[in-house]
C-alpha positions in Angstrom: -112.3 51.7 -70.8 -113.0 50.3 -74.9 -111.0 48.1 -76.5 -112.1 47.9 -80.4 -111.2 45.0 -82.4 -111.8 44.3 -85.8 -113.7 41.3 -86.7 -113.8 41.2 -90.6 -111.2 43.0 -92.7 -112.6 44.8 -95.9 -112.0 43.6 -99.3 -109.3 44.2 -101.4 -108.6 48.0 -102.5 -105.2 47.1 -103.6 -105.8 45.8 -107.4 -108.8 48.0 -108.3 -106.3 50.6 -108.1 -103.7 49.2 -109.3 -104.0 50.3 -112.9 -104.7 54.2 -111.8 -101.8 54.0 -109.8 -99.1 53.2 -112.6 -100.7 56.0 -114.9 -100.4 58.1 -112.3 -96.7 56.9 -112.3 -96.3 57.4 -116.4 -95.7 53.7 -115.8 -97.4 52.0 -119.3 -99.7 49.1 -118.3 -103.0 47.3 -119.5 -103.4 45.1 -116.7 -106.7 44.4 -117.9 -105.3 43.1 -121.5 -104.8 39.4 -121.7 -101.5 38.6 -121.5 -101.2 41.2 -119.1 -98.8 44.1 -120.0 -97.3 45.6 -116.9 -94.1 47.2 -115.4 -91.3 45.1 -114.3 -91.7 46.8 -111.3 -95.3 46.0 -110.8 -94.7 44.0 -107.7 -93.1 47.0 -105.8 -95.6 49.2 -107.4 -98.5 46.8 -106.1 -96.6 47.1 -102.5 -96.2 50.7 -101.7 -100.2 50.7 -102.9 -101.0 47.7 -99.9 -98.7 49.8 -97.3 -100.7 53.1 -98.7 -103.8 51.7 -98.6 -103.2 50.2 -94.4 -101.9 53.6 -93.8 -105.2 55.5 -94.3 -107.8 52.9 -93.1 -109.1 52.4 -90.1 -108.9 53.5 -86.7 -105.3 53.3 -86.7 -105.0 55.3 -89.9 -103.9 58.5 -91.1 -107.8 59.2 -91.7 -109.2 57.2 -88.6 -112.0 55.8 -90.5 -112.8 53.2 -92.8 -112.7 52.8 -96.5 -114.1 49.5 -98.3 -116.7 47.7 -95.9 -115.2 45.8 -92.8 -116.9 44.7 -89.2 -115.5 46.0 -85.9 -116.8 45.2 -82.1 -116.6 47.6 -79.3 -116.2 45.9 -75.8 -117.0 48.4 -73.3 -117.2 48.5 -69.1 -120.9 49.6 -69.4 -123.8 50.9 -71.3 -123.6 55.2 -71.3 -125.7 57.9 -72.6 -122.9 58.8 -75.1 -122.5 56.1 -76.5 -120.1 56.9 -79.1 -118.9 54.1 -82.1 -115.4 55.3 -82.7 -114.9 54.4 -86.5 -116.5 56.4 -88.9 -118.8 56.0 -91.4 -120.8 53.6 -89.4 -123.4 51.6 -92.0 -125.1 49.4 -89.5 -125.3 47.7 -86.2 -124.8 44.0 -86.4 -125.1 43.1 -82.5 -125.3 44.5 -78.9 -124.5 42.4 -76.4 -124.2 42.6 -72.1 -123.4 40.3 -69.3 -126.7 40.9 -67.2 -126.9 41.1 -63.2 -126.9 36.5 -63.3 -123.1 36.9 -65.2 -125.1 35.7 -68.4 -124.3 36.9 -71.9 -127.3 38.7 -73.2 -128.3 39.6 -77.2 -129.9 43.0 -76.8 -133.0 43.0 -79.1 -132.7 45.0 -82.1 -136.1 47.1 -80.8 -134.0 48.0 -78.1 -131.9 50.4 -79.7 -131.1 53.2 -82.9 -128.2 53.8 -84.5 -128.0 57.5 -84.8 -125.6 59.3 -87.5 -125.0 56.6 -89.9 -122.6 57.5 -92.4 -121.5 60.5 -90.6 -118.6 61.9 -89.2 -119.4 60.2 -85.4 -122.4 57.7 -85.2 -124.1 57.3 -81.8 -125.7 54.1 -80.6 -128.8 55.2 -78.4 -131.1 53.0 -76.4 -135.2 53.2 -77.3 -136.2 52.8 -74.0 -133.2 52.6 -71.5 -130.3 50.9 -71.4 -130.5 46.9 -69.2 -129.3 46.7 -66.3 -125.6 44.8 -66.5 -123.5 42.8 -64.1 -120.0 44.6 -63.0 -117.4 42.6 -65.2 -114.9 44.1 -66.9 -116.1 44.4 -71.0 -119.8 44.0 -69.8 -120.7 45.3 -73.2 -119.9 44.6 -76.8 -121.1 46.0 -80.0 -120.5 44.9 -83.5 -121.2 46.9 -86.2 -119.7 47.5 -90.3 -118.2 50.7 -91.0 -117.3 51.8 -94.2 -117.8 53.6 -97.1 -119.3 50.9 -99.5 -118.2 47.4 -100.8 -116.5 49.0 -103.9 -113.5 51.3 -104.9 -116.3 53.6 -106.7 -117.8 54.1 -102.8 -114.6 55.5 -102.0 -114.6 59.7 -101.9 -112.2 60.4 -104.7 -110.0 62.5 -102.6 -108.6 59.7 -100.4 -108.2 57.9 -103.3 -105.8 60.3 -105.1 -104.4 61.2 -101.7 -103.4 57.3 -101.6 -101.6 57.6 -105.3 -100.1 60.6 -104.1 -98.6 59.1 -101.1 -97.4 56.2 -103.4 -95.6 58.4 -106.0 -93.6 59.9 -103.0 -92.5 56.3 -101.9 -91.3 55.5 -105.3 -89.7 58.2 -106.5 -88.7 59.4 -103.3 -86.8 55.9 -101.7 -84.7 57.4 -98.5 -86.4 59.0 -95.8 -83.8 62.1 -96.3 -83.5 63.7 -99.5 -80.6 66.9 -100.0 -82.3 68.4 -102.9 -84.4 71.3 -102.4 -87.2 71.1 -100.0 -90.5 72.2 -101.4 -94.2 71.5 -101.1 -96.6 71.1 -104.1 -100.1 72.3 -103.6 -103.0 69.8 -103.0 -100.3 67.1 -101.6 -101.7 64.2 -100.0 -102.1 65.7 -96.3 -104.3 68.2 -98.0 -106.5 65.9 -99.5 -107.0 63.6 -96.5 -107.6 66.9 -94.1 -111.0 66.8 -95.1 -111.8 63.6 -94.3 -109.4 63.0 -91.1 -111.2 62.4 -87.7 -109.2 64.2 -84.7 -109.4 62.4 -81.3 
């Protein structure tokens, strides 16, 4: 049994955004002008992006991996061959810690172990020369590594970030889960974007 908590959330994605979001809209703004020119609607506009954004990131997202940069630890029963990190693209490995055979917590050496498949669709943590021996408590083993695709909206891969301002011009034009006009699906919707990029458990 894993349990997979997130220990530092990534930066903001929301306001970089922002702006590409209302001209994707045909909503005139210059957020970057001075005094700002915007939308009066800019605060619900700036919403539907924040619940957009949290529903394509991270394991529990549409995508089940991670955009901007963010920390996560593993807590596992034990230390296995297949020892896989769950949410993709794994950067780096930032601890790997075990209660040893006394009940003490232990900092695994960085020697100890590679990170294999960094970046890729399903990183593997891999010992160097065995795994230690660990006591027999429940979340015996935790790892803490950063996942994500850089520190920047640039790092992002341009398809979940028009997928995102897709899934937002749906929410606002669209404003009832039910709509009685007729149904129809435009080509290269959102769900087509993300498909390339979605991790299936």
């Amino acid at each position: 049994m894993a349990t997979l908590t997130r220990v530092s959330p990534p930066g903001d994605l929301v306001e970089p955004m922002l702006q590409s979001v209302c001209d994707h809209l045909r909503r005139f703004a210059d957020l970057a002008a001075s005094p700002q020119i915007a939308p009066p609607d800019l605060a619900y506009i700036r919403e539907l992006t924040r619940v957009a954004v949290e529903a394509v990131d991270g394991p529990a997202g549409k995508l089940g991996r991670c955009l901007l940069t963010q920390t996560w630890k593993l807590v596992a029963d034990e230390f296995v061959d297949d020892f896989r990190l769950p949410v993709p693209p794994v950067r780096s490995i930032t601890a790997v810690r075990y209660i040893d055979q006394d009940g003490t917590w232990q900092t695994l050496a960085a020697d100890r172990y590679r990170l294999f498949g960094a970046g890729s669709w399903s990183a593997e943590l891999a010992p160097s020369e065995g795994w230690p021996t660990i006591g027999g408590s429940r979340g015996a083993v935790e790892v803490t590594f950063v996942a994500g695709y850089g520190d920047d909206i640039e790092d992002v891969p341009a398809p979940i970030l028009h997928g995102i301002r897709l899934l937002v011009a749906h929410w606002y034009l669209e404003r009832q889960p039910v709509t009685f006009s007729t149904p129809h699906e435009i080509p290269m919707t959102a769900s087509a974007l993300f498909a390339g990029y979605r991790i299936y458990r």
